[in-house]
C-alpha positions as CSV (number, residue, x, y, z in Angstrom):
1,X,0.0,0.0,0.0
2,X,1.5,3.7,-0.7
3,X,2.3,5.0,2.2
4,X,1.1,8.7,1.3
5,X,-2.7,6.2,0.9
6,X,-2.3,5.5,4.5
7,X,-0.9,9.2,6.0
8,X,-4.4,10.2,3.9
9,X,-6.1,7.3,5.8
10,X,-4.9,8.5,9.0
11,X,-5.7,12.2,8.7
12,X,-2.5,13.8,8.0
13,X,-2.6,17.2,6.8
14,X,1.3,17.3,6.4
15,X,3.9,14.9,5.3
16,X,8.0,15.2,5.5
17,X,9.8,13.6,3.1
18,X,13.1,13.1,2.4
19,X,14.4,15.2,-0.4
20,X,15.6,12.3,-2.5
21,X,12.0,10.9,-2.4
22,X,10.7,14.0,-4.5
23,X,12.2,12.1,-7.9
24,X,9.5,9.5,-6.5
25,X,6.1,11.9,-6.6
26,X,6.0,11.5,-10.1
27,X,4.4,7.6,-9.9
28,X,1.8,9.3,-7.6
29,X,-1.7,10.3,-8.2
30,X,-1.8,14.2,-8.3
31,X,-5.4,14.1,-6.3
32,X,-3.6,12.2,-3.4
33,X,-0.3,15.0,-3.3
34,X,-3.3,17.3,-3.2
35,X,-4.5,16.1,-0.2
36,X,-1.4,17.1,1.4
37,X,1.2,19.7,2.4
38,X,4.6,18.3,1.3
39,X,7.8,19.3,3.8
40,X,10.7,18.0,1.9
41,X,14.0,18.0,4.3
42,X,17.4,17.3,3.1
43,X,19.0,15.3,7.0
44,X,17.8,14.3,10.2
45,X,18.4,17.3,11.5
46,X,16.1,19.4,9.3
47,X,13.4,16.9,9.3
48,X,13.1,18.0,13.1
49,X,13.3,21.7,12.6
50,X,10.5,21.6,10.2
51,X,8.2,19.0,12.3
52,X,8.6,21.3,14.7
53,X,8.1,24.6,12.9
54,X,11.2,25.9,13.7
55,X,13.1,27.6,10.2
């Protein structure tokens, strides 16, 4: 199952993803990336600023 099929499931509004991934959103319906606000982060690091909300 995609997992962006079950973060929709779930009720997420937002969704990190590894930068790398973004070659990846092109094999994805465009109605399920609408359903989202896409947080790409580039290290470990970043990924927690941004979950937090901290730029």
């Amino acid at each position: 199952m995609n997992t962006l099929q079950v973060c929709l499931d779930s009720g997420a509004k937002k969704v990190l993803l590894p930068i790398t991934s973004a070659v990846d959103l092109g094999t994805v319906p465009s109605e399920l990336i609408g359903c989202f606000n896409i947080i790409f982060y580039q290290s470990a690091e970043d990924a927690v600023f941004k979950a937090l909300g901290v730029e």
